[in-house]
C-alpha positions in Angstrom: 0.0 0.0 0.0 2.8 2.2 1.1 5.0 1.6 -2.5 1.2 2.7 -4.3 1.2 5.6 -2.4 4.3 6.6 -3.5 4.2 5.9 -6.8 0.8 7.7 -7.0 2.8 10.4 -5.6 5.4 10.3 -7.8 3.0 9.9 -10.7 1.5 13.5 -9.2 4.9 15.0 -8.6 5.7 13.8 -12.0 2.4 15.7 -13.5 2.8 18.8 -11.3 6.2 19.3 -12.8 5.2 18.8 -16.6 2.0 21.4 -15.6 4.7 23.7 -14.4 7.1 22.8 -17.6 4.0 23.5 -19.6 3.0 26.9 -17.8 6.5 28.3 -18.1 6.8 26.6 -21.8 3.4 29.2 -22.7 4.7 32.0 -20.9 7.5 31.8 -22.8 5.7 31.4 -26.0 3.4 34.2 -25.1 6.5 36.8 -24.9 7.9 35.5 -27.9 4.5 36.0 -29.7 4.5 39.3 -28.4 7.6 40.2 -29.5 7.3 39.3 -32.7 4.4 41.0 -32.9 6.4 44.6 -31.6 8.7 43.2 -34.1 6.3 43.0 -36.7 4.3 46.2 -36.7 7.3 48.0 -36.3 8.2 46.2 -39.7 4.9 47.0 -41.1 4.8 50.8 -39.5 8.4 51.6 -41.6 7.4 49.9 -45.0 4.1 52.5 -44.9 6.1 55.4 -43.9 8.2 54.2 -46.8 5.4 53.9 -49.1 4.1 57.1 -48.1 7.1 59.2 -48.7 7.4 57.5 -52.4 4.1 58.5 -52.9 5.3 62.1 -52.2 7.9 61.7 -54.5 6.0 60.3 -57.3 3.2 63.4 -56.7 6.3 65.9 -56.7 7.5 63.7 -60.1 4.4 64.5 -61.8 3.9 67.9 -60.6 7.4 68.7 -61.8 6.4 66.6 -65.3 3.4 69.0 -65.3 5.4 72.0 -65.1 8.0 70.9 -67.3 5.5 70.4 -70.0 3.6 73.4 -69.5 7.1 75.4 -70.1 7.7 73.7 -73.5 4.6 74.4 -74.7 4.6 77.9 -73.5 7.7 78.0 -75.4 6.5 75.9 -78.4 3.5 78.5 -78.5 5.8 81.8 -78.3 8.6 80.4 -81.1 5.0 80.0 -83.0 3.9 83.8 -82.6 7.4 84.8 -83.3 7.6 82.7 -86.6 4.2 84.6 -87.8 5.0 87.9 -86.6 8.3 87.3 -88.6 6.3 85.8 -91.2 4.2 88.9 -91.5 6.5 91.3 -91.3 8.3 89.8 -94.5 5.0 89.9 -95.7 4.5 93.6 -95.1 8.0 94.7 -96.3 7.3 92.5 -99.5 3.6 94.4 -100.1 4.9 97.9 -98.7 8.4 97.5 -101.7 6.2 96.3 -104.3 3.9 98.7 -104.2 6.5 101.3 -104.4 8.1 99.1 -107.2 4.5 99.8 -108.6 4.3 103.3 -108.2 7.6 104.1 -109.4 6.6 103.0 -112.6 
């Protein structure tokens, strides 16, 4: 009866320490989880501040594109007006000398 009792007790003993082994064993598993997680939002947190700031830099791409454009064809458009003006000032100079041409005769 005696050698039962112990070995019931050891069998308890035995349980006791692998509940123990098994509550530490989650604990431990529950700071690693929630380290990870730190770990991973912290991860997550710098890849959208990444993404956010090359977001800026493609707006300030496009608005630069924008402008860029805009200037050549400003510039397009003003080498146009010259061209004519020129244009019709050789125009004039041709009407104004034949005329004269004209009247000379």
């Amino acid at each position: 009866a005696k050698r039962s009792c112990d070995s019931q007790l050891s069998r308890v003993q035995a349980l006791e320490s692998e509940a123990e082994l098994s509550r530490t064993l989650a604990n431990s598993l529950r700071a690693q989880m929630k380290a990870d997680k730190e770990r991973y939002e912290s991860i997550i947190m710098a890849l959208e501040s990444h993404m956010r700031h090359l977001e800026r830099e493609q707006v300030e791409r496009e608005r630069l594109d924008r402008e860029r454009l805009d200037e050549e064809k400003a510039e397009r458009e003003q080498a146009q007006i010259e061209r004519l003006d020129r244009e019709r000032l050789d125009r004039e100079r041709v009407e104004a000398y034949t005329e004269r041409l004209e009247r000379e005769r």
